[in-house]
FITOR-29038 format. One record per residue: x, y, z of N, C-alpha, C in turn; residue in three letters. Coordinates in pm, whole numbers, plus 32768, in hexadecimal, padded with zeros to 4 digits. Layout:
<sites>
XYZXYZXYZALA...
</sites>
This chain:
<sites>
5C5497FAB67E5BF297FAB6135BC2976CB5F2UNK5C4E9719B5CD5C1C9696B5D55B809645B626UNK5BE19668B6945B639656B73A5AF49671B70BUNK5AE996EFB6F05A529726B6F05A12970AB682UNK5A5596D2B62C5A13964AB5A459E295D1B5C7UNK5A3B95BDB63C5A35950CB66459859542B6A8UNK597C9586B702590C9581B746585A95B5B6FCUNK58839609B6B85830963BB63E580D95CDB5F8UNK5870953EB5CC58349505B5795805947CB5E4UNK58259468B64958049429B6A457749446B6E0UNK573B94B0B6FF56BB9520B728566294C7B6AAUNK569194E8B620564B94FCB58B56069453B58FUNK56659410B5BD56639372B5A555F19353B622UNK561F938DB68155C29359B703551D938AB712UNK551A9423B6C354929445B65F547293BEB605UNK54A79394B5D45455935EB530543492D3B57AUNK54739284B60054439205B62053E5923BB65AUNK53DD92A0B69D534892C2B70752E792BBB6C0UNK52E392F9B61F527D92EBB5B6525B9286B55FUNK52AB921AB58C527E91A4B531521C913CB596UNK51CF9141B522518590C1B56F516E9049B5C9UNK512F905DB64551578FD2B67F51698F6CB635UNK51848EE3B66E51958E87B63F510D8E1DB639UNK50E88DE8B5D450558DA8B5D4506C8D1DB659UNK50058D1DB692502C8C9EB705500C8C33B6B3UNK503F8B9CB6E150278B37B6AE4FA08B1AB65AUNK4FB48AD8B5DE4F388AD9B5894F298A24B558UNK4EED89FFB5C54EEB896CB58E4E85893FB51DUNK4E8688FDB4C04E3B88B6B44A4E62880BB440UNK4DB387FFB4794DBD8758B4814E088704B4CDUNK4E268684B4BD4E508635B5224EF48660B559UNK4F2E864EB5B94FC18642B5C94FE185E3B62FUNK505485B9B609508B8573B654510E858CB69DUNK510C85A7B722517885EBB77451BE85A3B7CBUNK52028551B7AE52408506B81851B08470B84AUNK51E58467B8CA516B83FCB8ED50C48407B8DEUNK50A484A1B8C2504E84D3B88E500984E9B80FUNK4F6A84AFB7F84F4184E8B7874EBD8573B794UNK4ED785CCB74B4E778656B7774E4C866BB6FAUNK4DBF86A7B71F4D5386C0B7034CFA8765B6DEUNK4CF78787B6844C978817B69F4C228809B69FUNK4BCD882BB6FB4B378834B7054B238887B6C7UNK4B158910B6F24B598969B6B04B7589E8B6EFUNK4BA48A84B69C4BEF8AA9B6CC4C278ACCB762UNK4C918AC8B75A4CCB8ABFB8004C8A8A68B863UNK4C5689EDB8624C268966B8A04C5F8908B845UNK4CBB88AAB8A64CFA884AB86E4CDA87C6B8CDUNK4CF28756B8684CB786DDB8924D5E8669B89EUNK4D82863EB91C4DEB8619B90A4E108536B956UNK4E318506B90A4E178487B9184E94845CB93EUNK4E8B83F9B99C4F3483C2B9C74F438345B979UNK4F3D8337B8FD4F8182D7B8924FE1832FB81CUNK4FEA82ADB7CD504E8311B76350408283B6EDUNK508D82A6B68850898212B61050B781BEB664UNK513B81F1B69C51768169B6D651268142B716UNK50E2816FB77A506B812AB7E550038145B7DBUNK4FC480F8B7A14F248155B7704ED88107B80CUNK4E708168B7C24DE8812CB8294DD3809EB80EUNK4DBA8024B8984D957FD9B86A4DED7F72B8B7UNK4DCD7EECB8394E557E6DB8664EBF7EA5B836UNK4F3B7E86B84D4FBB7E96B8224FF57E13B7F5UNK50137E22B77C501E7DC0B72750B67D9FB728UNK50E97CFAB72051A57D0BB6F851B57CECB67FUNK52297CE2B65952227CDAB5BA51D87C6BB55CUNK51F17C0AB5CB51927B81B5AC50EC7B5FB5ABUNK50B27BE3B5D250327C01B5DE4FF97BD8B65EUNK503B7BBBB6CA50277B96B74D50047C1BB7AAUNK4FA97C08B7E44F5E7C63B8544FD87C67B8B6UNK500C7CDCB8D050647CD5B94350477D2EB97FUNK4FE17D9CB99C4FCA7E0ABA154F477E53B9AFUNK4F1A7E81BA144E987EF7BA034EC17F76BA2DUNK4E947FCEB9CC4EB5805EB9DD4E1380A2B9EFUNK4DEF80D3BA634D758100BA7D4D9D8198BAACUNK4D8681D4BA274DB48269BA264D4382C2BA73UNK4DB18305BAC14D2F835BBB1D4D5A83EDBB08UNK4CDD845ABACF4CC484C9BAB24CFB8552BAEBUNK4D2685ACBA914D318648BADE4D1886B0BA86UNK4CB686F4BAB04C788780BA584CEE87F5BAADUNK4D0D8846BA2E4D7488C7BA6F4D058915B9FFUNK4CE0898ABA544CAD89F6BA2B4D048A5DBA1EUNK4CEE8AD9B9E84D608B57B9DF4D1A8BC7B9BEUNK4CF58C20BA444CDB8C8CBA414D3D8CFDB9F1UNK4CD48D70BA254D2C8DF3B9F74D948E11BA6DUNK4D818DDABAF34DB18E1ABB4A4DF78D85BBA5UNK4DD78D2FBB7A4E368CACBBCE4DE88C13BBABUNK4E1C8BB7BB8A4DD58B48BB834DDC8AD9BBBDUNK4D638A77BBCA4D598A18BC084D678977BBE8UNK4DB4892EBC3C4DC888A8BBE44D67885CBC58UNK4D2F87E7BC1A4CC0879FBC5E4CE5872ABC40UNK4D1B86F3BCD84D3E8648BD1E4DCC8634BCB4UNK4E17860BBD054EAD85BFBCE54ECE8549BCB0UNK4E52851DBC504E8C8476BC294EC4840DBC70UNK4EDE837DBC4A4F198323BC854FA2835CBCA6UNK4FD48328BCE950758329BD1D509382C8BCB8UNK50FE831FBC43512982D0BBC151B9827CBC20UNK519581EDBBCF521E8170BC1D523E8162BB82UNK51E18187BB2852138133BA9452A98188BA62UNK52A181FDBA7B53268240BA3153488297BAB3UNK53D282DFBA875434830ABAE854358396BADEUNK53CE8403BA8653CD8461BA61533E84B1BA61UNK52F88454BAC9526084A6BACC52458526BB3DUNK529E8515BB53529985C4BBB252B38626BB62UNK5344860EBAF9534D868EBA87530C8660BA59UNK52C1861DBA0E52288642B9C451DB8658B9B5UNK51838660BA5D51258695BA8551578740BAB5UNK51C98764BACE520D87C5BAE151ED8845BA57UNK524087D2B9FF52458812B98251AF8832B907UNK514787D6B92450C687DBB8FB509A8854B939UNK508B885FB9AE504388E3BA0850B2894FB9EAUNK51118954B9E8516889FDB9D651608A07B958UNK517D89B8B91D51598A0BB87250E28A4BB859UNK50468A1DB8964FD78A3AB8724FC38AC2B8D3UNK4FD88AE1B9564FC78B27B9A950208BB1B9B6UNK50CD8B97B97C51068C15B96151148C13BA18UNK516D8C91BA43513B8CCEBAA450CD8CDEBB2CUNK50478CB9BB024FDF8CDBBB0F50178CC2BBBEUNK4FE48C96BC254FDA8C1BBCB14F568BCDBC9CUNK4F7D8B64BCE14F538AF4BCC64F278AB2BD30UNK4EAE8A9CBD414E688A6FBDA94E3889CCBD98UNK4E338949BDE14E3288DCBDC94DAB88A8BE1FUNK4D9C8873BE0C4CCB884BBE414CA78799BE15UNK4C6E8764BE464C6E86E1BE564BC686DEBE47UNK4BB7867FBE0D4B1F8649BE084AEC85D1BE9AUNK4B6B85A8BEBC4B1A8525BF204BD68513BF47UNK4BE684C1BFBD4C6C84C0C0044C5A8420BFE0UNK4CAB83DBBF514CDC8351BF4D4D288361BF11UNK4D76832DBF204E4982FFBF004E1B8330BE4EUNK4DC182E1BDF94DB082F7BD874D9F839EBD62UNK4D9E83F6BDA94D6D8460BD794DB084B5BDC5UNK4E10848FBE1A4E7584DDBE7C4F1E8494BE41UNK4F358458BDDF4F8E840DBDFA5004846CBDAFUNK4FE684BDBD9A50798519BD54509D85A3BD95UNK5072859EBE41505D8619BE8851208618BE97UNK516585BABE7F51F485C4BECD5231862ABE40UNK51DA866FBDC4521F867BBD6F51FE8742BD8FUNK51908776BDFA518F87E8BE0851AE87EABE8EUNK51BB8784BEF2518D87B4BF8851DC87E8BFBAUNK526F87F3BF5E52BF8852BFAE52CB88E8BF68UNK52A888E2BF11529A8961BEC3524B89E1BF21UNK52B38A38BF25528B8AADBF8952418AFCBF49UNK51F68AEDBECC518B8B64BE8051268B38BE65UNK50FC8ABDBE7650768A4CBE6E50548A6CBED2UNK4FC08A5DBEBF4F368A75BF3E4EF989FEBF22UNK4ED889CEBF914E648950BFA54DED8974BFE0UNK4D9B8977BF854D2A8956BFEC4CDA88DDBFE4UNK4CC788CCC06A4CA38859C06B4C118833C089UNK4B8C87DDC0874B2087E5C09F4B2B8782C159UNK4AF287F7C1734AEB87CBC20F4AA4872DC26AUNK4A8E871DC2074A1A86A1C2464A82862BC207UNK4AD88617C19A4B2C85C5C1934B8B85B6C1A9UNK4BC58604C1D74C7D8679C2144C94866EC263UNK4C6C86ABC2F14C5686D1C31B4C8A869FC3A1UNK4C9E8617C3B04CD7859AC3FC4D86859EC3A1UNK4D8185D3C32C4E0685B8C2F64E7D8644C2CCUNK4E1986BBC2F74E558742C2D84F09873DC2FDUNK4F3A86FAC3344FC486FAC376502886D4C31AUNK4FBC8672C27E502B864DC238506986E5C1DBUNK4FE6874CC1CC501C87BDC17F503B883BC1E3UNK5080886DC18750E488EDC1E4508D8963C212UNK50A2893DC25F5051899FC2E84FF18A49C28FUNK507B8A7DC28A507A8AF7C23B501E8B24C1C9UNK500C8AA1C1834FE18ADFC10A4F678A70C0ECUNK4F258A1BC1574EC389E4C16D4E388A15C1A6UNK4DC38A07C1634D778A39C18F4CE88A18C177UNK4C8489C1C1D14C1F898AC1AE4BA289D8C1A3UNK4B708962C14D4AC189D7C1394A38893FC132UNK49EB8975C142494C8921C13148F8893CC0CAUNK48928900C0D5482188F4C061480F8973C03AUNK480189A2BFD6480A8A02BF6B48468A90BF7EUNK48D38A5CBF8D49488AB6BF7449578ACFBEDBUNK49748B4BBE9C499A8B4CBE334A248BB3BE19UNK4A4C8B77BDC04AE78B81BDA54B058BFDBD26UNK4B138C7CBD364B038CDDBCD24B848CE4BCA1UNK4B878C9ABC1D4C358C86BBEC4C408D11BB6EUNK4BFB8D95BB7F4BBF8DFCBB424BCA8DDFBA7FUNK4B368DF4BA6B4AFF8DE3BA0F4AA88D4EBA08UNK4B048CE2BA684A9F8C5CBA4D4A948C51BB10UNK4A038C30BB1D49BB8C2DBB9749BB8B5EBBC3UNK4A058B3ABC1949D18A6CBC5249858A99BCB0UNK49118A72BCB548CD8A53BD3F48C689AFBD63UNK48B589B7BDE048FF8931BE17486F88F8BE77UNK4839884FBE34479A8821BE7C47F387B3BE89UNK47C387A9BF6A47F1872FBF6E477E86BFBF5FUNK47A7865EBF1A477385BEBF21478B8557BF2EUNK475D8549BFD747B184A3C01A477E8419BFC6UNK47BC83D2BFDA47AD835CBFE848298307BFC2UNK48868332BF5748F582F1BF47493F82E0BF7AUNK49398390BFC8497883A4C03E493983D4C081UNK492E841AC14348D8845CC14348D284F4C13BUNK49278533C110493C85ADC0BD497485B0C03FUNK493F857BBFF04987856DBF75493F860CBF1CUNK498D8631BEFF495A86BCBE99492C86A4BDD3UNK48ED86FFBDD148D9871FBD5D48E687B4BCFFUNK495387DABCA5494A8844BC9048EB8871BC10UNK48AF88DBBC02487E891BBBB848CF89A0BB65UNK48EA898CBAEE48F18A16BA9C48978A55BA98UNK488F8AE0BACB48218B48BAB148028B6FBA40UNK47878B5FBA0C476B8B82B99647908B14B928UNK47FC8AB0B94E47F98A38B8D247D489BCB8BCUNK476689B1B916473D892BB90F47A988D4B917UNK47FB88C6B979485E8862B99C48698861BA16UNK487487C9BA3A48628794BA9F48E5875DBACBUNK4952875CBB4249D186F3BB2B4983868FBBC4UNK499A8633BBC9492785E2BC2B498F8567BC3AUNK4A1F857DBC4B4A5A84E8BC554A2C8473BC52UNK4A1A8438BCCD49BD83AEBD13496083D3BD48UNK49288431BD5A4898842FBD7C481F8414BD6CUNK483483F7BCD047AE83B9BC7847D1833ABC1BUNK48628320BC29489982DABBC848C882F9BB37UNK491082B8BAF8494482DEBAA94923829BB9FFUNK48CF8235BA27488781D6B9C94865817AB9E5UNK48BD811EBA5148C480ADBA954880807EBAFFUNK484480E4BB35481F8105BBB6485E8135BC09UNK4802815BBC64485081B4BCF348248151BD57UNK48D08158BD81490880C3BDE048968134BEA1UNK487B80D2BED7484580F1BF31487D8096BFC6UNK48D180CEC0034925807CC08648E58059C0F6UNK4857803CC12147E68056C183477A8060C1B5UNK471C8053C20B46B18056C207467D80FBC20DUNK46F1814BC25746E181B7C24C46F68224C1DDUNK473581F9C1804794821FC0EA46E68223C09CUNK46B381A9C08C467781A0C06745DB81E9C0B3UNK45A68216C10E453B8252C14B456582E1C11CUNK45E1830AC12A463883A7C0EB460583B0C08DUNK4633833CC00145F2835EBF9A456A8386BF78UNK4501831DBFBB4493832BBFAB448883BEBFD2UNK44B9841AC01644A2849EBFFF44D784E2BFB5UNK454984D9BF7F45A2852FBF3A459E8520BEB5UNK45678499BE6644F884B6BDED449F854ABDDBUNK443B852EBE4E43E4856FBE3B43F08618BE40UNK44508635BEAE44B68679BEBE450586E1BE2EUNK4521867EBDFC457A86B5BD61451886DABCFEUNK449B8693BCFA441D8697BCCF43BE871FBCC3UNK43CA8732BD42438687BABD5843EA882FBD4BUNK446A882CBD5344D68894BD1144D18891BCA1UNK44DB8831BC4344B8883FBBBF442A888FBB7FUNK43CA8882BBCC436F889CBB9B43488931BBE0UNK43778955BC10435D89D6BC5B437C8A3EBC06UNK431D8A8BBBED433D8AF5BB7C43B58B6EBB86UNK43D68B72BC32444D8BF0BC4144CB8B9BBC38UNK44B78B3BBC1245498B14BC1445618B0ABB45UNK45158B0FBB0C45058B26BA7F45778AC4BA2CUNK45358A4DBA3E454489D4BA2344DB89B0B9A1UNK44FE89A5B94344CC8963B8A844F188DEB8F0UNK44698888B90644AB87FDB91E447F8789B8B6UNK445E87F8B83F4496877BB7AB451487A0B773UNK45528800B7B745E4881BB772463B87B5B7CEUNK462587B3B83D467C877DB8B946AA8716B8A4UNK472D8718B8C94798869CB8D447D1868EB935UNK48188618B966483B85FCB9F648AC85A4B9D1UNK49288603B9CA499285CCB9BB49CE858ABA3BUNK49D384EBBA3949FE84BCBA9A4AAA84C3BADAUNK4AC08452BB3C4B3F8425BB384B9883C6BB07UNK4B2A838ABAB04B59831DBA7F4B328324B9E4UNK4B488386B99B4B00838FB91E4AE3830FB8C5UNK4B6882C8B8D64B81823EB8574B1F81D7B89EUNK4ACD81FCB8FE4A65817BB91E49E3818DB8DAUNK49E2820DB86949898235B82C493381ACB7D1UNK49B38158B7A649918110B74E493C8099B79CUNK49378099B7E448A38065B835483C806FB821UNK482080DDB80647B78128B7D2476C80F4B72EUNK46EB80F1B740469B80D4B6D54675813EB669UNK4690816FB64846778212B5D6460081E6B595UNK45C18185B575452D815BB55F45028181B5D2UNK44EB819AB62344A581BEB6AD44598288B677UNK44EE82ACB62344F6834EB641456F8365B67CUNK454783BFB6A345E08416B6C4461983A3B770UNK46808408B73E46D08395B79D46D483CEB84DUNK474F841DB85E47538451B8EC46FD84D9B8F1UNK468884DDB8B74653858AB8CB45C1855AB95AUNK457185AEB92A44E985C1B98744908537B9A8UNK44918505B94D44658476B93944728428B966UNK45178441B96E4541839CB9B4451E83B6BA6AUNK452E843ABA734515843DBB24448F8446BB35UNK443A844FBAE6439A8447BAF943838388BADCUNK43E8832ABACD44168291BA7944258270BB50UNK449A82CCBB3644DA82B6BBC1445C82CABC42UNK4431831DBC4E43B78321BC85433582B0BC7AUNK43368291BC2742DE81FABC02431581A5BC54UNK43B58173BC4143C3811FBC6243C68108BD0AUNK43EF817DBD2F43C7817EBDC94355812FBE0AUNK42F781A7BDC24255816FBDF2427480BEBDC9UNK426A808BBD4242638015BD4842A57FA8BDBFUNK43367FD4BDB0436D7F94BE5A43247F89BEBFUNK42F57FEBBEC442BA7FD6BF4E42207FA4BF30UNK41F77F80BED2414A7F4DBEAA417D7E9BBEACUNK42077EB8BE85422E7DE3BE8C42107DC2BDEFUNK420C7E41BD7941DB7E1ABCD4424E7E46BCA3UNK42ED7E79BCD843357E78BC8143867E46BC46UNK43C77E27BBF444097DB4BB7344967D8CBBBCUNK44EC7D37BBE445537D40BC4345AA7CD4BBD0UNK46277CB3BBEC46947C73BBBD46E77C32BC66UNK47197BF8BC7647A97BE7BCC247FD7C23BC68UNK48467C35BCD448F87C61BCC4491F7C4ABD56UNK4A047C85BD2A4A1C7C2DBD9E4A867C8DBDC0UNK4A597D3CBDAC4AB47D73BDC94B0B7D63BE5BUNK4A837D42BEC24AD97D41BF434A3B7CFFBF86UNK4A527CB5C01A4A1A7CB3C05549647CF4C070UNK49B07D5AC05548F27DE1C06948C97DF5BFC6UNK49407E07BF6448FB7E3CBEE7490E7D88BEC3UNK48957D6BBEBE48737CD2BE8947EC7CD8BE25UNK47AE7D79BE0D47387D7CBD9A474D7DCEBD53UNK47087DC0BCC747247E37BC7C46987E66BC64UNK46527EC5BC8645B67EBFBC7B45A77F1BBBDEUNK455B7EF8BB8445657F5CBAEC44CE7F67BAFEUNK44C2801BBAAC443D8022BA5D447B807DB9E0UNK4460805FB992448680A9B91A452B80C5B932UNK45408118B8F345CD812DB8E64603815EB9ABUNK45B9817BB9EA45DF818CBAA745F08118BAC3UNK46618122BB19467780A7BB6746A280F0BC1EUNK467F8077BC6B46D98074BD0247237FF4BD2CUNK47A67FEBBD4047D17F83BD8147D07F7ABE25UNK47867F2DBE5147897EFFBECB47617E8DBF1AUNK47157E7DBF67472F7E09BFC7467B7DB8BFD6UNK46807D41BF9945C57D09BF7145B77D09C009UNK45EE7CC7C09A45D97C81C0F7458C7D3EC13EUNK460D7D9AC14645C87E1DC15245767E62C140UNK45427E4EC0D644EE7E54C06D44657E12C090UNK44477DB2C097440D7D6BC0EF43E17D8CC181UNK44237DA6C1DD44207DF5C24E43E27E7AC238UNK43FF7EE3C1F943C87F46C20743217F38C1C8UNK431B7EEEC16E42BD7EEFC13E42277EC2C1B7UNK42757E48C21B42317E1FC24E42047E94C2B9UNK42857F14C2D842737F70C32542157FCCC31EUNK41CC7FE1C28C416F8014C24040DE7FFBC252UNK40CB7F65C26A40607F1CC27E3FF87F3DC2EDUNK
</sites>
């Protein structure tokens, strides 16, 4: 009799959890700070995630004495979260500053995602935006895909199995939120751009720059661009792709280079600045646009500005093509 109590009230109990409510998934409000990570809500289920923290902000790194001792040039990752699986976009720097940025980038994405699988996608193939792949690449439930035109020479570093490349306007159905994926060379020469369907959001790593300009490695980097402006241009403006391009924003990879940016101009990274960016092209190559030195390296020795757009690259190149024009 006992028995047949134990199981009766065991049955009764295993009824009343079936009827209680799931559990609400992660509900973030406003800034957090997670380990080597600071995150972001765009909003719902799109998150904006930065590889600094107080201890290391964006920027110089200061010692107690107010002495410049290192630069922290935080590089970007959007994680989206479908109904049915979500997507994280480019891997940040490879953190050297602390000893705990794999569980934090670990722990940022599983709290927000639950369950779901998790698919990983790259905007452009540089160490800055690949540098935290050692924190999934062995993980046997992660999918990569990768964009073929920048990969593609390097597919061997991710696991065979669960790797899988795609081209210019692949889109990624994470169910309920739609990425479509426009490539635009020049930074790299497949560097991607994703689109939210329907939200006027743009994630565009290095492809257009991030405030600072978009670094250009080439004579060919740079002829890429000159198409892939125009390129992003006419996707924007194309009515089936249903793009509001006074709502549009173009969240870069480098967000904190924002402050570059002139806000007397108008808006900052939206429609403007790539119709800015487009100016400045043409001007390059007319021999009327506004230039600086710099001394990043050898080839990036100009900084060419029109309004709040910029390109870093090479005057002597610059020069050459122009004459190629003639």
């Amino acid at each position: 009799m006992k028995k047949l109590f134990l199981i009766a009230s065991l049955a009764c109990m295993a009824m009343a959890c079936q009827n209680q409510p799931k559990e609400e998934g992660y509900v973030q409000t406003g800034t957090e700070e997670v380990g080597t990570y600071t995150v972001d809500v765009i909003e719902k289920n799109i998150y904006h995630l930065q590889d600094f923290n107080s201890a290391y902000p964006a920027g110089n790194i200061l010692n107690d004495s107010g002495q410049v001792v290192g630069f922290n040039n935080p590089s970007d990752m959007y994680l989206l979260v479908g109904d049915k699986e979500a997507l994280l976009i480019d891997l940040s720097n490879d953190i050297k500053w602390a000893d705990n940025a794999a569980e934090s980038l670990q722990k940022v994405v599983s709290d927000r995602i639950g369950n779901l699988p998790l698919t990983i996608t790259f905007t452009h193939n540089h160490g800055d935006h690949t540098g935290m792949l050692p924190a999934y690449v062995s993980n046997p439930e992660v999918k990569f895909a990768l964009p073929k035109v920048d990969f593609e020479k390097m597919a061997d570093k991710f696991p065979a199995g669960q790797t899988s490349m795609y081209e210019d306007g692949y889109q990624f159905d994470l169910g309920g939120i739609k990425v479509n994926s426009v490539m635009v060379p020049g930074h790299t020469h497949g560097s991607m751009v994703f689109f939210v369907e329907g939200k006027d959001i743009c994630f565009s790593g290095d492809a257009i720059g991030s405030g600072q300009g978009v670094w250009l490695f080439n004579m060919d980097c740079f002829k890429e661009y000159t198409i892939g402006v125009p390129k992003l241009l006419a996707y924007i403006n194309d009515p089936a792709n249903g793009i509001n391009k006074d709502n549009l924003i173009f969240w870069g990879g480098h967000y904190h280079q924002r402050s570059g940016l002139d806000p007397a101009i108008g808006e900052t990274m939206g429609y403007s600045y790539l119709e800015q960016s487009q100016e400045l092209i043409n001007q390059i190559l007319d021999g009327t646009a506004e230039s600086v030195p710099v001394s990043f390296n050898k080839i990036l020795d100009t900084h060419y500005k029109y309004k709040n757009a910029g390109i870093v690259w090479n005057d002597s190149l610059a020069s050459v093509i122009r004459a190629e024009k003639q």
